[in-house]
N, C-alpha and C positions, 0 to 999 in steps of 0.2 A: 050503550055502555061498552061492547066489544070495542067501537073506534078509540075509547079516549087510551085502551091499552097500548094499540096498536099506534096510536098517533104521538102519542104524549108519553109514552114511559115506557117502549117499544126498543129505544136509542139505550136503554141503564145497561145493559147486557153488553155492547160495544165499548160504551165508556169506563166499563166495569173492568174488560180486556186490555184496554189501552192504558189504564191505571196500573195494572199488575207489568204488564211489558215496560211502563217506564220504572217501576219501582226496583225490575230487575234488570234492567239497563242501569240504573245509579249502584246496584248493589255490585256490577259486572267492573264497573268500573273505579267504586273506592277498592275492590279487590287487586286489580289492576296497579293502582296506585299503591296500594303497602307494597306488595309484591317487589315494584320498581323502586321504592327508596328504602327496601331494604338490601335488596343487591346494592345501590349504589353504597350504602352504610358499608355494606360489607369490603366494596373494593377501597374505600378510605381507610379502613380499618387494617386491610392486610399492610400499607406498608409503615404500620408498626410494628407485624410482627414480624420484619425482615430477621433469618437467619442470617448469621454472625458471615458467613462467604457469601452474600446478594452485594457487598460490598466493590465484588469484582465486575456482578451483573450489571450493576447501578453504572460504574465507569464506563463499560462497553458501553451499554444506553446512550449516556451523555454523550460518549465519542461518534456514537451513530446520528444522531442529532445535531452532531456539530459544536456542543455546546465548549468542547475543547478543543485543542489543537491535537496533532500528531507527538508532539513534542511533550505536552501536559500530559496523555493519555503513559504515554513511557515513564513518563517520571512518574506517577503517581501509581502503577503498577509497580515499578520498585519500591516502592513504598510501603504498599500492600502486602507483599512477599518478606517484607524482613519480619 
């Protein structure tokens, strides 16, 4: 009678361990995962609440990027200033 514990249902204790390890490995990582798409929510969301002078930071940006010229970046700073 002692073998059939030891043979056959000796293993429920390991499988019992390996059950809770993954159940906290999936809990590890949908935490993980809110975690990450609420920051990313949060960095879409600031720039709507750009303060009314990010408007200057916004052109430097674009001008450090390239996305304007030398030329544009002047004008549109005068622009900003009146």
């Amino acid at each position: 009678m002692w073998h059939m514990w030891q043979g056959g249902y000796g293993m429920g204790g390991i499988w019992m361990l390996i059950f809770w390890v993954f159940i906290i490995i999936i809990g590890i990582v949908v935490v993980y995962w809110l975690i990450n798409s609420q920051s990313k929510n949060k960095s879409r969301s600031m720039d709507d609440n750009l303060p009314a002078n990010s408007a200057v930071e916004i052109l430097k940006a674009r001008y450090a990027r390239g996305e304007i010229t030398g030329k544009e970046y002047k004008k549109m700073m005068e622009d900003l200033k009146k």
